[in-house]
C-alpha positions in Angstrom: 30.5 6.0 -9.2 29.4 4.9 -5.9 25.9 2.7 -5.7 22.8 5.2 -4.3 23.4 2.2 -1.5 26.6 3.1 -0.7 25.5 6.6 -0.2 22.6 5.8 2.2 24.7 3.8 4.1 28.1 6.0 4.7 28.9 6.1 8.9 28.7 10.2 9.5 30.8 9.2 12.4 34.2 8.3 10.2 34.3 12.3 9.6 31.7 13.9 11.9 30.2 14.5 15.1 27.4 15.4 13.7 24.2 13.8 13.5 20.8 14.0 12.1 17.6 14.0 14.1 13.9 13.0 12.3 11.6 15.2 13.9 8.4 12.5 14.2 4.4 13.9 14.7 1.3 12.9 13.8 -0.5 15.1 11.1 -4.3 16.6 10.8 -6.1 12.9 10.3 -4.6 12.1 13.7 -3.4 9.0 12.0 -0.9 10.7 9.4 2.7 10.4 10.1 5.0 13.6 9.2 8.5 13.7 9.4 11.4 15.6 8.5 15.4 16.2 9.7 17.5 18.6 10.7 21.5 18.6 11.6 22.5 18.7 15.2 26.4 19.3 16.2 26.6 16.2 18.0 25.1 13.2 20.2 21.8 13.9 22.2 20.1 11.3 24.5 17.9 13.7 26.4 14.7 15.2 24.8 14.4 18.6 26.4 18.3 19.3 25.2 17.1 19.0 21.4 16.1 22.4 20.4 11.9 23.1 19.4 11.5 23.3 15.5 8.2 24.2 13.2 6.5 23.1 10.0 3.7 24.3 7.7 0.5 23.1 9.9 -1.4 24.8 6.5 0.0 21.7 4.5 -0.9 19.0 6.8 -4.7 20.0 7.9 -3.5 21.8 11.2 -3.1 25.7 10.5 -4.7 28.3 8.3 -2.4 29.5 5.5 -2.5 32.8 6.8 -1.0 31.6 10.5 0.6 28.4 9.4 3.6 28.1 12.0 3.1 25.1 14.3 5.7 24.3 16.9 7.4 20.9 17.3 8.2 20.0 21.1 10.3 16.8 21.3 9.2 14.3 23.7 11.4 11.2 23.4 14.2 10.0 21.7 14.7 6.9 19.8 17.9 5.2 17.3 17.3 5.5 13.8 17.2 2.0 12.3 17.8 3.5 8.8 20.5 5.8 9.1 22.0 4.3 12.2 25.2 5.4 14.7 24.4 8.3 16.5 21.3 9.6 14.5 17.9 9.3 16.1 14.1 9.6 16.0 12.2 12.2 17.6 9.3 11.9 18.8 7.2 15.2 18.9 3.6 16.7 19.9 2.6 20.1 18.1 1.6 23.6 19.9 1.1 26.9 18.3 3.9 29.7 18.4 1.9 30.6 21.4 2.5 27.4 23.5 -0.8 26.4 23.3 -1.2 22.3 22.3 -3.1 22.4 18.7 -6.6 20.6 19.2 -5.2 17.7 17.1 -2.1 17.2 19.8 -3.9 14.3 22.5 -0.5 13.9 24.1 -0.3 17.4 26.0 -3.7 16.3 27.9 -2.5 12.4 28.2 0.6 13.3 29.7 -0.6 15.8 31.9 -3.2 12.7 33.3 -0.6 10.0 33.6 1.8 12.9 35.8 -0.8 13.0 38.1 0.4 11.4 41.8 -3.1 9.2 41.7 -2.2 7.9 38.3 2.1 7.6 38.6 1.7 5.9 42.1 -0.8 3.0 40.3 2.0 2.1 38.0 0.1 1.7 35.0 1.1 -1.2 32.7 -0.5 -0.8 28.6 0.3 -3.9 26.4 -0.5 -3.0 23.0 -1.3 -5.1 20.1 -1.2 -3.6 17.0 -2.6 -5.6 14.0 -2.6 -4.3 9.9 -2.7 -5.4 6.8 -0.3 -5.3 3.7 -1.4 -4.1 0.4 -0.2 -4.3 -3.2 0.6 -0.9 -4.1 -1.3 -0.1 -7.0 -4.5 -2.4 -6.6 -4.8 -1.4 -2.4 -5.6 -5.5 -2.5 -4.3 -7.4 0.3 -0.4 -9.1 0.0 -0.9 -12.3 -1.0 -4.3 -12.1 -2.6 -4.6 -12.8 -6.5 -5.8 -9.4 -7.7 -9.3 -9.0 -8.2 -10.1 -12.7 -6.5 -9.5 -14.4 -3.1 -7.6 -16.8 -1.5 -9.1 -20.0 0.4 -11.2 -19.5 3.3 -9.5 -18.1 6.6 -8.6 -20.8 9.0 -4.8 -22.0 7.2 -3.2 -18.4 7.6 -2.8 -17.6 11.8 0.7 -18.1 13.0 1.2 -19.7 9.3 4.2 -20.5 7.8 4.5 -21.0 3.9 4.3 -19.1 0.7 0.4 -20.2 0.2 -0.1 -19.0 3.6 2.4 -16.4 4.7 2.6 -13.1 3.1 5.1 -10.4 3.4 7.6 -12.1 6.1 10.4 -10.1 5.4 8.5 -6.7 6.0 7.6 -8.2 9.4 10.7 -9.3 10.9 12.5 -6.5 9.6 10.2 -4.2 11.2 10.7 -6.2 14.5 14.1 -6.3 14.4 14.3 -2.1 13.5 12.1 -1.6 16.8 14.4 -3.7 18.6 17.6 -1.8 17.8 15.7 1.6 17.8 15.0 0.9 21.9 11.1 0.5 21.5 9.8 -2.1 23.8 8.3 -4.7 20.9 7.4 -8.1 22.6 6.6 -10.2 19.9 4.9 -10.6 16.2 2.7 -13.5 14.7 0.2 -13.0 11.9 -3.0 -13.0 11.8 -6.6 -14.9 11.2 -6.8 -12.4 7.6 -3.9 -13.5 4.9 -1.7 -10.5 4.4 -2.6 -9.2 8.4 -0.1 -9.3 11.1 0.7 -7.8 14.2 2.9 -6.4 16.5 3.1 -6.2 20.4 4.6 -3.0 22.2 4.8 -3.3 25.8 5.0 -3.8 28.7 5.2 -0.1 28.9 4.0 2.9 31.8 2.1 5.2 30.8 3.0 8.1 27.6 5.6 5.9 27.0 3.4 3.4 25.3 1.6 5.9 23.3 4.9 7.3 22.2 6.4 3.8 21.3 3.7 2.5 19.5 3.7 5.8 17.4 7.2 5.3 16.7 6.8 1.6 15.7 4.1 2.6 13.6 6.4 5.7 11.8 9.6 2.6 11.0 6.5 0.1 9.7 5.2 2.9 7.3 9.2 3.8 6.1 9.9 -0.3 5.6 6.7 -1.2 3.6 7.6 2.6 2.2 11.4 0.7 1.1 9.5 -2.5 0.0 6.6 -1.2 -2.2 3.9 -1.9 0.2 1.4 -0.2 1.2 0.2 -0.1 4.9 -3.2 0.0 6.4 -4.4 0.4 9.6 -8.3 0.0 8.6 -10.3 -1.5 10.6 -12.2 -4.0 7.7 -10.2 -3.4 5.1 -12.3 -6.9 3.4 -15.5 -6.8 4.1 -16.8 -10.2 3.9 -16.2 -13.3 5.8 -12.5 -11.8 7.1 -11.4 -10.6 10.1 -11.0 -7.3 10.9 -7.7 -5.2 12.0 -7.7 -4.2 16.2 -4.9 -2.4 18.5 -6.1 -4.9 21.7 -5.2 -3.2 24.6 -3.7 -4.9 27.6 -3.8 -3.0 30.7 -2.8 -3.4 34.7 -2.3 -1.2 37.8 0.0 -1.8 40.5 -3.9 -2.5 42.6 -4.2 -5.4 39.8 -1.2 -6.8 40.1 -1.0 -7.6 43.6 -3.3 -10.1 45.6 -6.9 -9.6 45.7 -6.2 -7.8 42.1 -9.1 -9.7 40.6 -11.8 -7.8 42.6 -10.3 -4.4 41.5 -10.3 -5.4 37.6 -13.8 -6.5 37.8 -15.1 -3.0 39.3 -13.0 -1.0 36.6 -14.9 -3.1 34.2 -18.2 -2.3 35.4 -17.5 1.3 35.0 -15.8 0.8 31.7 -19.4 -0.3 30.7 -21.4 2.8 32.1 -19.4 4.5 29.5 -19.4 2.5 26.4 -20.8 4.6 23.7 -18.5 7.7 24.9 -15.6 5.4 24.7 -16.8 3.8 21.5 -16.9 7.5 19.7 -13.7 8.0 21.1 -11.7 5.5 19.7 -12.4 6.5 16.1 -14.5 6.4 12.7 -14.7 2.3 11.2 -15.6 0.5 14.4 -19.1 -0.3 13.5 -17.2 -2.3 9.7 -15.4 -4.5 12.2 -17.3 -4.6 15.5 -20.2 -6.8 14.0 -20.6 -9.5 17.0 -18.5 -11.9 14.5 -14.8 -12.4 13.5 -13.9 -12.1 17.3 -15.7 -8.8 17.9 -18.6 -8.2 20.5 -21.4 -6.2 18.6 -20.7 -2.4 18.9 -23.6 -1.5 20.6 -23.6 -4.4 23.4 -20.7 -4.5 26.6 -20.2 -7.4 27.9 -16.8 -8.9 29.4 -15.9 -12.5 30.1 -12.7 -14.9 30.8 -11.0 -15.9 27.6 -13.9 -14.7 25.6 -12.8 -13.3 22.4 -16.2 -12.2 21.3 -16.0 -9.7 24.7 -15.9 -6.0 24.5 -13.3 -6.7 27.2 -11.6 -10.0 27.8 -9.8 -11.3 31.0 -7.3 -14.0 30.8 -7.7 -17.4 32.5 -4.2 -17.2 34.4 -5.5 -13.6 35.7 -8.8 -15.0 37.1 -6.5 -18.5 38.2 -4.2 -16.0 39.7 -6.9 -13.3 41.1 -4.8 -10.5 40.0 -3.3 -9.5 36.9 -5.0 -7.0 33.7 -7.8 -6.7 31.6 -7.8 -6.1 27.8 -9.6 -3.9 25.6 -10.3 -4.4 21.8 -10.2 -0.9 19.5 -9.9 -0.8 15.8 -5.8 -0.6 14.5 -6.5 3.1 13.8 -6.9 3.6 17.5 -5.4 6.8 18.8 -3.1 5.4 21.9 -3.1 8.6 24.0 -7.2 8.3 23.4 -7.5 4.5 24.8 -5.0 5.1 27.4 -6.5 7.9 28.6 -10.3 6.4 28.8 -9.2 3.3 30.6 -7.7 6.0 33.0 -11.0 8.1 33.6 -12.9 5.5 35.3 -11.0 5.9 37.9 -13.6 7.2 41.0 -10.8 9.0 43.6 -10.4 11.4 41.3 -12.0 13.8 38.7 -9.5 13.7 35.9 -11.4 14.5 32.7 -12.1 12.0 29.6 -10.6 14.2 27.3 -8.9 11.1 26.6 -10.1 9.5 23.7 -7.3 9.1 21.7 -4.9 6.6 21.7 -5.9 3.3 20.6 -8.5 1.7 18.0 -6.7 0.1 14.6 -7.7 3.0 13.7 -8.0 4.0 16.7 -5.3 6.7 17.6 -3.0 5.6 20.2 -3.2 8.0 22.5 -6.9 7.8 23.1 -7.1 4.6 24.4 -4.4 4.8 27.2 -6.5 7.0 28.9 -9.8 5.5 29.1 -8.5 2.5 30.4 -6.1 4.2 33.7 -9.3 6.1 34.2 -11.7 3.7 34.8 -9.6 1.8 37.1 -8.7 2.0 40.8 
């Protein structure tokens, strides 16, 4: 009798052309990931060639029971780590039968900012850094941690390596390397400042892109700790205590950054970033004010302030950007973060156009992704 193993792992292509797509969106919390799959008749690389599909929004927070159809539009295409060959991952944002975007779908509106010829022609970069923690599964107490009781003080466990300081390696790297084949953009790992935290860098990416990669890196972490008995969380003090909090720092440039005299340009977005704090703040999701104290590497919620290499800065600039005088800024949400939300906010400070703020979505650790993306282009050029 063949192993369950053997089963999960058979290559459709020795008999089939066939292949199997996992429809991917995000569920009523904005920070639940549903999926399911469905059988194609063969290879598909482009996203508008895959046909539309619909679940029960009544079972995931998103329709009434008695008008539960909600339509799934897929939006990019990624390889499927898991069942590998020609099967893929879809990326999807929801609409009703109508063709109307459901109120929890921030992509339709994120999207429709970056398209705009203001926004395309500034090229804009997002370098995401997406931090979480690993629990044990039935105590929802960090990896690492003996249950009930803590380990030493922080200070041994950043960019650690050993099994009193490193917890839940093998989770990591084969997380990193199941991004890598599956085509996302990661840059890089390390853990973190909390035993049992780590995170992961998406980017450089342009624009929906990084929402929709970060979504999808986040959707292969959930299956892997899923595979190991682990549970993830995105929370933005999942200790409270003397430990640092989880964050989704956002790195962002325009092409008017990147060039000379780019400085100038990064220091006016920031200004306008800070005429807009609190809206951005309530944007970028519930937790903040657990993690953004004015310790642990926060700036206190209620206070803006920016600086050069200052990690207790609601936004920090790098010392090779002001060396340089051009180059990005970066913005610290929770890991929740919605990444359409940040993206979108950094957009809408942008002054040569009146693109609305809608934007608060993509990025706080629990921030959600898309919110993020656009508060940053928006307060830019």
């Amino acid at each position: 009798m063949a192993l369950l193993n053997d089963l999960v792992n058979l290559n459709l292509s020795d008999t089939t052309e066939k292949i199997i797509a996992e429809y991917i969106w995000i569920g009523g919390s904005g920070m639940d990931i549903r999926s399911k799959a469905r059988t194609l008749p063969g290879p598909v690389t482009d996203p508008s060639k895959l046909p539309k599909w619909n679940y029960d929004g009544s079972s995931t927070g998103q329709a009434p029971g008695e008008d539960s159809e909600v339509i799934l539009y897929p939006q990019a295409i990624f390889k499927d780590p898991f069942r590998r060959g020609n099967n893929i991952l879809v990326m999807c944002d929801c609409y009703t039968p109508a063709g109307e975007p459901i109120p929890t779908n921030k992509r339709y509106n994120a999207a429709k900012i970056f398209s705009h010829p203001d926004v395309a022609a500034e090229v804009p970069w997002y370098g995401i850094e997406q931090e979480y923690t690993l629990l044990q599964k039935d105590v929802k107490w960090p990896l690492g941690w003996p249950i009930g009781g803590y380990p030493g003080p922080q200070g041994p466990y950043y960019c650690s390596t050993g099994a009193d300081k490193s917890f839940g390696r093998d989770i990591v790297d084969a997380h990193y390397k199941a991004c890598l084949y599956a085509g996302i953009n990661i840059s890089g790992i390390n853990g973190e400042v909390m035993p049992g935290q780590w995170e992961f860098q998406v980017g450089p990416a342009v624009g929906i892109s990084a929402g929709d990669e970060v979504w999808v890196a986040r959707y292969i972490l959930e299956r892997i700790t899923e595979i190991a008995g682990v549970v993830l969380s995105f929370d933005p003090k999942p200790i409270q205590g003397d430990w640092n909090g989880a964050g989704a720092h956002t790195n962002y440039s325009t092409k008017s950054m990147r060039e000379d005299g780019g400085f100038e340009i990064i220091k006016k977005a920031i200004e306008k970033l800070g005429l807009r704090h609190k809206e951005h703040i309530a944007a970028y999701g519930e937790g903040n004010e657990r993690r953004l104290t004015g310790r642990h590497e926060t700036a206190d919620i209620n206070t803006f302030k920016w600086g050069v290499a200052n990690r207790g800065a609601s936004i920090r600039v790098g010392r090779e950007t002001e060396q340089n005088g051009k180059g990005k800024l970066l913005r610290g949400p929770k890991a929740s973060f919605k990444h359409g939300s940040i993206c979108g906010h950094l957009l809408d400070c942008r002054d040569n156009h009146s693109l609305q703020a809608y934007i608060s979505v993509i990025f706080s650790c629990s921030l959600h992704q898309t919110t993020i993306f656009l508060t940053i282009c928006f307060c830019l050029c």
